[in-house]
Each structure stands twice: as C-alpha cells, then as structure tokens.
C-alpha positions in Angstrom: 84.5 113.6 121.0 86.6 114.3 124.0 87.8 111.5 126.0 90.7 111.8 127.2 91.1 113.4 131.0 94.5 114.2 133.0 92.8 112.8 135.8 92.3 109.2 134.0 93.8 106.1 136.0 97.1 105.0 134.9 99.4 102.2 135.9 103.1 103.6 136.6 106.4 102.2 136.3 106.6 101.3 139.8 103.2 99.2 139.9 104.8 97.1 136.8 108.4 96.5 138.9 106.0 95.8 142.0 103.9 92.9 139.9 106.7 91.9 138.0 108.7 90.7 141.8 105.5 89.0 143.2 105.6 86.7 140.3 106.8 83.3 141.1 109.8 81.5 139.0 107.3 79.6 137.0 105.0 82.9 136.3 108.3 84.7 134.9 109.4 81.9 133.0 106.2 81.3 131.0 106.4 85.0 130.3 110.0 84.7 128.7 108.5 81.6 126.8 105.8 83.5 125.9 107.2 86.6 124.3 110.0 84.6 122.6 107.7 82.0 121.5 110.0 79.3 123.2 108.2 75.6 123.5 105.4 76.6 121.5 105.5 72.7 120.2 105.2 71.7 123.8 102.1 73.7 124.9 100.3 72.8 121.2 100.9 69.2 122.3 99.4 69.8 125.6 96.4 71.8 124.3 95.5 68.7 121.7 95.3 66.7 124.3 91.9 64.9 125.0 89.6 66.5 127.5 88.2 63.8 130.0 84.1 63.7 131.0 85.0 64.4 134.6 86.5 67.4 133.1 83.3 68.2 131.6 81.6 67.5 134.2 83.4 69.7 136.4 83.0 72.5 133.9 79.1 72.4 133.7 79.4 71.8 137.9 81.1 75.5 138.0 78.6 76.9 135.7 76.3 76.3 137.8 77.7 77.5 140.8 77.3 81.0 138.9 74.7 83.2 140.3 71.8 82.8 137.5 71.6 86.7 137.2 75.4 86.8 136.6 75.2 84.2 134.1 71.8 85.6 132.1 73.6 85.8 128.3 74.8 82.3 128.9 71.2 81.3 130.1 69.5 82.8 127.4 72.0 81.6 124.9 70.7 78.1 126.2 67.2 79.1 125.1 67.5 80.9 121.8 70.6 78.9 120.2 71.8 76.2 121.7 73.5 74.9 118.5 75.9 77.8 119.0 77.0 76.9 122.2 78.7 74.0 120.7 79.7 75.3 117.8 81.0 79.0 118.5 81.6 78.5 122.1 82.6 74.8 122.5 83.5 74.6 126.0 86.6 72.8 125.3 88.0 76.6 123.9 87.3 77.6 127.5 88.9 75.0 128.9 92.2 75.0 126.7 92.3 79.1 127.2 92.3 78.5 131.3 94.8 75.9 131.3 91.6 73.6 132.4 90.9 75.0 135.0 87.1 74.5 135.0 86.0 77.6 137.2 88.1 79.6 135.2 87.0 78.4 132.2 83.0 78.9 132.9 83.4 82.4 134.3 84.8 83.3 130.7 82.5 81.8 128.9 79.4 84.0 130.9 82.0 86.7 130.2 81.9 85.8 126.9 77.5 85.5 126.5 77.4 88.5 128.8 79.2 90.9 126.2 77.9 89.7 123.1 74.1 90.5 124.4 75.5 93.8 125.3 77.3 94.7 121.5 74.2 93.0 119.3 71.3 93.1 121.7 68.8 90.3 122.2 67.6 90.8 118.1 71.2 89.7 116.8 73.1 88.4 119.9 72.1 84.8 119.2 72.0 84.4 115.1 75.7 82.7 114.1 78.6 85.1 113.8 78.6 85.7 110.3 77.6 88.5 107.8 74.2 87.1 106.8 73.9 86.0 110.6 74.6 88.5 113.6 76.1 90.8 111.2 72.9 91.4 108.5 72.2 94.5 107.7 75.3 95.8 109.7 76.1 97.9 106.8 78.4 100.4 108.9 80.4 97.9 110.5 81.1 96.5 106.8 81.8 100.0 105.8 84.3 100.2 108.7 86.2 96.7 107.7 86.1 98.2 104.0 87.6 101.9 104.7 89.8 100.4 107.7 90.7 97.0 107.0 94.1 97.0 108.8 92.4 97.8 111.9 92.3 94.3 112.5 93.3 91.9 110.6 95.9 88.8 110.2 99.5 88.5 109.5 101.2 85.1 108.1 101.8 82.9 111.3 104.8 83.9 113.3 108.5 81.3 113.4 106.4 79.4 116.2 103.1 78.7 114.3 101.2 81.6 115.9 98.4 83.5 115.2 99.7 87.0 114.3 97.1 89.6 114.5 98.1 92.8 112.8 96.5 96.1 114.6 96.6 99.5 112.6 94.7 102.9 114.3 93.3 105.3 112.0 92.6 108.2 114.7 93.5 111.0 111.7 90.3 109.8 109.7 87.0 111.6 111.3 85.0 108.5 110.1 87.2 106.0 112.4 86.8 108.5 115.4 83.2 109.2 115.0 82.1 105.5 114.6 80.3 104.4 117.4 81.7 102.0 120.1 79.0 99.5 119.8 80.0 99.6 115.7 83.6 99.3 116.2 83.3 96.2 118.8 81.0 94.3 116.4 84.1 94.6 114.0 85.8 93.2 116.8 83.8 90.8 117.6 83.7 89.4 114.5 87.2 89.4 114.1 88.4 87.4 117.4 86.0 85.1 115.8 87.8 84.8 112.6 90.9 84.1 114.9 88.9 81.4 116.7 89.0 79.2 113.4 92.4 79.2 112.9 93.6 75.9 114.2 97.0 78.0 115.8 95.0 80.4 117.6 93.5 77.4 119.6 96.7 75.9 120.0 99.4 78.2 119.9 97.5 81.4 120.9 97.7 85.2 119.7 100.9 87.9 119.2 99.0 91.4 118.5 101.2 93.7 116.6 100.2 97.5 117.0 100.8 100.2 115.2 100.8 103.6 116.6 100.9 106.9 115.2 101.2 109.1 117.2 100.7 112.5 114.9 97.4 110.8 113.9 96.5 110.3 117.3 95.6 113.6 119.4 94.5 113.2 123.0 91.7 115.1 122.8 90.2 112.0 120.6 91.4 109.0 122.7 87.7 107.4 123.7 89.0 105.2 126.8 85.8 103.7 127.0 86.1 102.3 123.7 89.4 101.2 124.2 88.7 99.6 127.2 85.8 97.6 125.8 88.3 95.7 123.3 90.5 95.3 126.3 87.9 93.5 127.9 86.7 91.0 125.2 90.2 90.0 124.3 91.2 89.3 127.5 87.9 88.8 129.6 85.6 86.8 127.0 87.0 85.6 124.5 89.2 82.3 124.7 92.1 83.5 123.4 95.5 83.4 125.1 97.9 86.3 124.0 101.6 85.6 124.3 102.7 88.7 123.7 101.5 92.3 122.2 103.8 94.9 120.1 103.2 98.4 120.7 104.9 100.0 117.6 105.1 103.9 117.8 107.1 106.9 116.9 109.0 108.5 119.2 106.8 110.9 121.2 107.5 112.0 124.7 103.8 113.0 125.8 101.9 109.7 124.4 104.6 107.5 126.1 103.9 109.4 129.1 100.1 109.7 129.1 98.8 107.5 126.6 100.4 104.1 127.0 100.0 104.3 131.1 96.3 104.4 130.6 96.2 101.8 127.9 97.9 99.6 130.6 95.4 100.3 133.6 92.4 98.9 131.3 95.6 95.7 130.9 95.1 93.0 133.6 98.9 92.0 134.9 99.3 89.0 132.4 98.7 91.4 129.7 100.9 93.9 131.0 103.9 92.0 131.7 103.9 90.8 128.1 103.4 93.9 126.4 106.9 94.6 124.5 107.5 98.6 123.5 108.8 99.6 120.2 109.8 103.4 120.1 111.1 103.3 116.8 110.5 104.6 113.4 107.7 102.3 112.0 109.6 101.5 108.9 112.2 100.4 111.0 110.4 98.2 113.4 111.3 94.9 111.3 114.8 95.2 112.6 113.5 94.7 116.2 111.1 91.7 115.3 112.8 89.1 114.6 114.0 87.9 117.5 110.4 87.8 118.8 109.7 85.2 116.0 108.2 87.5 113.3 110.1 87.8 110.2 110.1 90.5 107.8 108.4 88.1 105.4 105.5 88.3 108.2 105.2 92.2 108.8 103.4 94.6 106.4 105.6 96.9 103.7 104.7 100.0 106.5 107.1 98.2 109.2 109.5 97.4 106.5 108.8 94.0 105.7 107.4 92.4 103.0 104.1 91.5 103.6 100.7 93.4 102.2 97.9 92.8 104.3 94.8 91.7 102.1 92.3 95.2 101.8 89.6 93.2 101.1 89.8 90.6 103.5 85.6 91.3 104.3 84.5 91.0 101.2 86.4 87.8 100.2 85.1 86.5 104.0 81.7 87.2 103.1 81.9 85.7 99.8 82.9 82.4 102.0 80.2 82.8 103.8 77.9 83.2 100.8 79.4 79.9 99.1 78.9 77.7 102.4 75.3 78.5 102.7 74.5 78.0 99.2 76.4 74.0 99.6 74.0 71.4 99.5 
C-alpha cells in the first residue's frame, strides 16, 4: 500500500512558533500544567462537580440548533438505542471534556454518533460497545488486539492519577499494514472506550505514550488516511482530553523531517502544542520521563522501565464481558 506522497500537507516549524505567540497567558499556562501534570487535583475537583439542569438544558438547546442532516448518527442513535446514549455517551462526558461549554459539548457528541455509523455501519453501530455487542463476529479486529496488543493499550496511571495510554506501531509486520482502516479503527474504537471507564480518564484526562520505530516504519507504508482517522476520533469524537502525547523515536533524520510534520497537520493546535518529542534510544526514554510524571515503574521493559504491558489484555476483557452478562 502506498501512502505516503512528498506533496502531503505538513505543518512546519514556523506555523507551531506562529500558534504558539497567539496564545494568551492563560492558553500557555494550561499547556505547562498540562504536560507536567501540575494541579491535576484541582481540575479533578472541578470536573466532579455537579452539573446544574440549566446546564442540561442548555446542552440539549445546542443540539438542536444542529442542522438534522449534520446530526443524523445522533438522530438515529435516538431511534435504535436510546439506552446507550445514557449509558456510553452520557452527555455529562461531553460536558466535562468541553469545559461545559454546551455548544462545544453537543457538536462532539454528533461527532462522536457520526463516526461510529461510519466504522460499524447501521448493522453494529448501535449494539453496546462490547465483544458480544458491536464487536460480534469481529474476528479480525480480535485477531489484531491478539497479534498486536501494544498497539493500544494501558500503562499504570501516571504521578498525577492519569490515564496513561501506551501506543506501540508494528509497521514491520505485513499483517498490521495490510489490515484495513475500517478494522484497525474498531480496535480503536473499542479501546478509547475502555479508557472511558476508568474513573481518571473522566477526571484527570489522557497522556499517550508513542513508540516509534523508525526502521520498521518505511514511507512507502505510511497510510495517512488511516492515521488521520485516529486523529480525528481522539480528538474530534470522543470525550477525552489529552494532556499531553510522547512521541518516542530513534534518531532518524528523514522521519523527523517528513513523517512527524504530517502527523502534526492531521493535529488540531491544542494537540500540537502539547506533543513532547523524544529522539532518543527507546531503551533510554525512561530517563526523560520522569519529570513528565511517568516513572519507570509506569513504562514498559522496551523504554527501560519496569512495566510489562498485559498481552492478553482482549481476552481477559472479553472474559469480563462474558461474566457480566451471565450475572443474574
């Protein structure tokens, strides 16, 4: 599959310096807090808070101001599973993720139902997010959590309490680069779900940790649209605040140059500004993490710490699931 095209958009250097100086005090100081993990207590304590009717009210108000053909996965999500709109998409996630800001918070969530129709069609698009639910009889995307588990999957909470979610690309394997995008984002999907359960992803919000290899990584098998769709549902749809990502990679001189540009362009500026870059051997990268709030007691044995991600972290979760359905 080739992908990757010298003419593909890019966000240079100077665009970053150039968003980075229209920020405002308060913009730059959230970012510092953000990447350091400073007052994490504070913005948990403002995120329990209790979310008033007018609220509410005003939430459902800006839904509605939505064009109806903008807003058709939410509309049909109305129809076919109501239940679920409470229960996977509470609109109080929304809310929390936009700072409750209630037009923000509704154009998310349409985001959000907009998407998931598109990865698991009108068939599985409204069944619960779980393996006998949207993901029955997905026996490729199981396959894919099975062969590549560390493609996502979840650290120990960082210093702060946050959700650490541990990234690993497997672009050296023909089975990860041939799998289609519509399999790879149901993985997704059901991941960012798994992170929506954890009380400190609510709270706290998200630190991505990525590892990059760049010898396993050739241009020429880069799929940007791919890419760009897990972009979008992390930070379009899903309500999920990321203070900060790790890009952990090797030194190499042409994927600094090509590669992470273009990741950035599919980045909206939020993203980008918090995006920290390790060039540094991987099993060195522990020596650069702690002062971001991740220990080496958090970070896998392949960045030098001392953590082994679980390889069977899908077939223990289905299990779960298994177990809940069968309780009375």
């Amino acid at each position: 599959m080739f992908s990757y095209s010298v003419t593909a958009p890019v966000v240079h250097p100077e665009q970053e310096e150039h968003e980075y100086s229209e920020l405002n005090t308060d913009e730059k100081q959230a970012i510092v807090h953000d990447v350091f993990g400073y007052h994490a207590d504070d913005i948990a304590r403002q995120n329990e808070r209790e979310i008033t009717q007018q609220e509410f009210d005003a939430f459902h108000e800006a839904l509605e101001d939505i064009p109806i053909d903008e807003r058709a996965g939410y509309e049909l999500a109305t129809i076919h599973c109501p239940d679920l709109l409470e229960t996977e998409t509470n609109p109080r996630l929304f809310l929390v993720r936009e700072a409750f800001q209630p037009d923000k918070a509704a154009r998310r969530l349409v985001a959000y139902w907009n998407m998931r129709v598109d990865i698991f069609g009108m068939e599985k698009a409204f069944l619960p997010m779980t393996f006998a639910g949207a993901l029955h009889g997905e026996d490729e995307v199981y396959r894919l959590m099975e062969l590549f588990p560390n493609f996502r999957t979840f650290l120990p909470d960082d210093q702060h309490g946050r959700t650490v979610v541990y990234c690993e690309t497997y672009y050296g394997n023909n089975d990860f680069i041939s799998c289609s995008r519509t399999n790879m984002m149901k993985y997704v999907w059901y991941n960012l779900h798994l992170a929506l359960k954890r009380e400190s992803t609510i709270l706290r919000g998200v630190v991505f940790i990525l590892k990059i290899s760049p010898e396993q990584l050739p241009l020429h098998s880069f799929d940007r649209l791919k890419n760009k769709m897990i972009l979008k549902a992390t930070k379009d749809c899903f309500p999920v605040f990321i203070r900060a990502a790790h890009y952990c990679t090797r030194p190499n001189g042409l994927h600094q140059r090509m590669l992470l540009p273009m990741l950035k362009f599919f980045m909206n500026r939020d993203m980008r500004q918090r995006l920290i870059i390790h060039i540094v051997d991987h099993e060195k990268v522990y020596l650069e993490m702690d002062r971001y709030s991740v220990s080496a007691n958090g970070l896998p044995t392949c960045m030098g710490g001392l953590f082994t991600p679980n390889p069977h972290w899908a077939f223990e979760q289905r299990e779960i699931e298994e177990a809940a359905q069968q309780q009375p």
